[in-house]
N, C-alpha and C positions, 0 to 999 in steps of 0.2 A: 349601914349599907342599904338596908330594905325603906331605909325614908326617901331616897331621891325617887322621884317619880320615873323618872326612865326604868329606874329598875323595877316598881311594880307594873310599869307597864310592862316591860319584856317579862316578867314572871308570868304575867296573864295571860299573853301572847303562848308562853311554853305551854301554860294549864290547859288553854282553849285547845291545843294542836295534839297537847297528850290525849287529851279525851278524846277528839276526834278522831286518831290513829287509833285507838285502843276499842271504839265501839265499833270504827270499820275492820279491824280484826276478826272482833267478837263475831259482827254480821257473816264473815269471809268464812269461818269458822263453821258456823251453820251453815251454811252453800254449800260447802267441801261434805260431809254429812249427810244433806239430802242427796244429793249427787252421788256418794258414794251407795245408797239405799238404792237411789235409782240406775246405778250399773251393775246391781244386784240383780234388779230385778230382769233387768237386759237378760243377762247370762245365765238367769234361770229361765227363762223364755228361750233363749239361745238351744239351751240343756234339753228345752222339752219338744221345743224342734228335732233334735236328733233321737231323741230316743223317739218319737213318732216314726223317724222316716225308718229306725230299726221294724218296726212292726208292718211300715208299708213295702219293704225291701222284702223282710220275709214272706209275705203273702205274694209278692210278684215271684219268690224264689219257687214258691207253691205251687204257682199257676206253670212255671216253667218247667218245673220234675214232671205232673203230671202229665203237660204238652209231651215233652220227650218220651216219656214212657208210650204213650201213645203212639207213638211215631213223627211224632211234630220235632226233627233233628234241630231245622234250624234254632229252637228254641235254647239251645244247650250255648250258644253262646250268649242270649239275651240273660242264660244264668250266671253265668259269668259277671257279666256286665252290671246285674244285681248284685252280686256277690261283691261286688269289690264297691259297692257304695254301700252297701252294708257296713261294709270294714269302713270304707271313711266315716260313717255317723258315729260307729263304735269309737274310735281313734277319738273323735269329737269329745267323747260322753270323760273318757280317761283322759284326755285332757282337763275337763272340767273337777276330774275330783283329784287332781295334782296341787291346782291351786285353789282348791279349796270351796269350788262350788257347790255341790254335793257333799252332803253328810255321809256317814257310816253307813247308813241303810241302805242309800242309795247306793252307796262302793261296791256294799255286798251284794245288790241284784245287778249290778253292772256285769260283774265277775260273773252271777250265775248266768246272767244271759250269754258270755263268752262262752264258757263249759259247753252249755246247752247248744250253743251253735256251733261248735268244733264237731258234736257229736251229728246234730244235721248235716253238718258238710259231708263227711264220711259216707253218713245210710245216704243222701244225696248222689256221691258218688257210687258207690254201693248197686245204685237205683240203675244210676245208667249203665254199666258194665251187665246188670240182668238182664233188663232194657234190651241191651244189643247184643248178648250169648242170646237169648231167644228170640229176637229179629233174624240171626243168622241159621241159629239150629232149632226150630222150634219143638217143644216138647212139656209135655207134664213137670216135668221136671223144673224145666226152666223159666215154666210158667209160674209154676210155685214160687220159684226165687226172688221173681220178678214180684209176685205179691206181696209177698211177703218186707222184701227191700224197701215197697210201694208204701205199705202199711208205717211200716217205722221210721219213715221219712214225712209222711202227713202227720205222723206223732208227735216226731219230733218239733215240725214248723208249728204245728198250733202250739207247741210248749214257749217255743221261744215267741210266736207272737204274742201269749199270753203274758209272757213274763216281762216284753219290753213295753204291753199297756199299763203293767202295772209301776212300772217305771215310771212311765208318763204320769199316771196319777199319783204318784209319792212328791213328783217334782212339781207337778200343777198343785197340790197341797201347798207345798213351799211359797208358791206366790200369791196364794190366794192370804195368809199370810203376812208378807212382802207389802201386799197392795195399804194395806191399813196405816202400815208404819211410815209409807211415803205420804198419803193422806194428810195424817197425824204432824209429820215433819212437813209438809210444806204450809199448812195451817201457822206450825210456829213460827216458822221464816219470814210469813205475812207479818204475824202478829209483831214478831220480836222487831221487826224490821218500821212497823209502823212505831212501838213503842222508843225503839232506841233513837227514831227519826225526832218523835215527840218531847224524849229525852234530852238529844241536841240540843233542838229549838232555846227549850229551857234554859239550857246549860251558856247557851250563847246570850243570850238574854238577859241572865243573870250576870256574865261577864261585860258585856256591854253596859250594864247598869252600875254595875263598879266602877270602871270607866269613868263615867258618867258624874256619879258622887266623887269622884278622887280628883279628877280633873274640872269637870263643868262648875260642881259647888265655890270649890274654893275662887274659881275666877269669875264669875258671877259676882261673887263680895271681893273680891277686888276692884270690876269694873264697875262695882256701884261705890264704892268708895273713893275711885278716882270722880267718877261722876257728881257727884257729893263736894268732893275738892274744887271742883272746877268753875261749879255754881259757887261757890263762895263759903261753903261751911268748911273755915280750914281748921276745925276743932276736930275734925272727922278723923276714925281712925278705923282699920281693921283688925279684927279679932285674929291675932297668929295662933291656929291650933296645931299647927302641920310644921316639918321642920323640911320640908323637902322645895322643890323650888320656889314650888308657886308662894310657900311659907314666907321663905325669904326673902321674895319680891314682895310681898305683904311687909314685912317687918322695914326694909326699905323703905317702902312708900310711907309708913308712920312715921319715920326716922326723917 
């Protein structure tokens, strides 16, 4: 079966096409890989965007108790309006460690940062309702309340700014990290990509040069052998090594 020449040439034909399906695989492989390192590292960039704007959210919510407390009303809706992009960075952050972007650690200060800011919302509120019993009735009394509300509302906003910076640097950790690994992998993707090119070349090369021997040789001493006959040496014969066409057109031409 494997002696007719057709058939080692289409066997060649498959080898050459396996190989090259199976390196541009391999390459695909690697892409998929770096790529995947590098939507990592997106999303922990993503991660540390929000947990940043938690920290810039709460100092704006800061700047706003205090305004109102003062007398600055219309402030009380700019805290609002902080407030609820607060919650959307939050929402952000718990998204991110649903699917898995954030480690444990991070889960766990997510969580405390939520705790901590249910407790600011409250003395928050707390703050304004003092705020405006002693805008209305002032008195010692009410001044006190209002201090006091004031006090454990500035407490509480530096806790949770403090705790959503350290967020940020547990996550900027993470990528600093990250950045190596992508480095690293796209290093190999050059390499591997120049080697398995190199690899090719070779591979085809070396198929080509089979070719080459299986076909070229043998009909080269065939057409020196008719050549040989034609000038007049009809003693002339070719050497049959091959059983496959060219063989038989050999053994023919002796015959």
């Amino acid at each position: 079966m494997f002696a007719q020449l057709r058939t080692r040439l289409f066997l060649s034909s498959v080898v050459t096409v396996s190989i090259v399906v199976g390196l541009l695989a391999f390459i695909l492989f690697i892409q998929l890989r770096f790529h995947q390192r590098v939507q990592t590292l997106n999303n922990l960039r993503n991660a540390m965007s929000n947990a940043r704007e938690l920290s810039l959210y709460t100092q704006y919510n800061a700047h706003d108790t205090n305004a109102y407390a003062l007398g600055h009303l219309e402030h009380l809706a700019e805290f609002e309006e902080h407030t609820a992009a607060f919650a959307t960075a939050l929402a952000g952050l718990e998204q991110d460690i649903q699917v898995g972007i954030l480690d444990e650690d991070e889960q766990a200060q997510v969580e405390k940062i939520r705790a901590t800011r249910l407790e600011y919302n409250r003395a928050a509120q707390a703050l304004f309702a003092a705020a405006d019993a002693n805008r209305g009735a002032p008195s010692a009394a009410n001044q006190a309340a209002a201090d006091t509300t004031w006090e454990q509302a500035d407490r509480l906003g530096d806790q949770v700014d403090q705790e959503s910076q350290e967020l940020t640097r547990r996550i900027a950790e993470d990528i600093e990290h990250v950045l190596p690994e992508i480095a690293v992998s796209n290093q190999r993707v050059v390499m591997t990509g120049v080697f398995l090119g190199s690899l090719l070349i070779a591979i085809l090369l070396l198929v080509q040069g089979m070719a080459a021997r299986t076909v070229g040789a043998p009909l080269r001493a065939l057409l020196a052998g008719v050549q040989a006959f034609a000038a007049g040496d009809l003693a002339t014969r070719i050497a049959v090594k091959r059983r496959d066409e060219i063989g038989e057109l050999s053994a023919a031409f002796n015959r």
